[in-house]
C-alpha positions in Angstrom: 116.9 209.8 90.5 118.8 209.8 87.0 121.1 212.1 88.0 121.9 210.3 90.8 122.6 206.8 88.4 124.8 209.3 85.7 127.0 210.3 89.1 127.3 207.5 90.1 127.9 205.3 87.1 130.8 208.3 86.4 132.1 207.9 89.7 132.3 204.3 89.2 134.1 205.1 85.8 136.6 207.3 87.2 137.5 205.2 90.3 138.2 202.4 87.5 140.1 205.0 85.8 142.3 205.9 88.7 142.5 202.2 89.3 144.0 201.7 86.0 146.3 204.6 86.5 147.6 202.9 89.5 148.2 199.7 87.5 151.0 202.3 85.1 152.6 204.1 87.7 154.7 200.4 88.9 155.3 199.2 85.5 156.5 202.9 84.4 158.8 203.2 87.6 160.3 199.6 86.6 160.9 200.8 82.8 162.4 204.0 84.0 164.5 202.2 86.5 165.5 199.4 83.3 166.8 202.1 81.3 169.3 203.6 84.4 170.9 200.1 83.9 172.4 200.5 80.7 172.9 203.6 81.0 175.1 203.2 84.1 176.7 200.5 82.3 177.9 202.6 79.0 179.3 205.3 81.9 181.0 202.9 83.9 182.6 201.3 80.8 183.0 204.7 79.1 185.4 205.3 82.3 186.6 201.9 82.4 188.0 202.9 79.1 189.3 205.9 80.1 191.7 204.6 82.6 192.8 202.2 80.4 193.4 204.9 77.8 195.4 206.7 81.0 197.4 203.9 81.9 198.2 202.9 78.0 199.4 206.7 77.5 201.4 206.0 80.8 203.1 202.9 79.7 204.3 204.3 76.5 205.7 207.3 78.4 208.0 205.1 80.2 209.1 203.3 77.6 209.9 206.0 75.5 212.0 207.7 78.4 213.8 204.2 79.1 214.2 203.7 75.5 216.2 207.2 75.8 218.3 206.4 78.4 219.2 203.0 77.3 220.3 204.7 73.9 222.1 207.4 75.9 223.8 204.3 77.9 225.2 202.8 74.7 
């Protein structure tokens, strides 16, 4: 009969276990899913940057070339 109360008091404590298992696997899917968002964020504005950077090399490109032919036009 005691070994029937040890099982069962560690079947009991391993069902609580798994329980509290449970209870982490939610919050440590939400934390994981938390720390995506600023990581997408620093790539997006990483890129954001980028094009900007793109567009800014762009701009001066064309200026310099119309600064060239307005000197060659005077």
């Amino acid at each position: 009969m005691e070994m029937y109360n040890v099982a069962q008091q560690e079947a009991i404590a391993a069902k609580m276990k798994v329980q509290e298992i449970d209870q982490w696997k939610p919050n440590e899917a939400m934390e994981n899913e938390e720390a995506k968002i600023p990581e997408e964020t620093a790539l997006a504005t990483v890129q954001m940057e980028k094009q900007n950077s793109n567009i800014a090399i762009e701009a001066s490109q064309v200026a310099a070339r119309l600064a060239g032919e307005e000197k060659n036009f005077r």
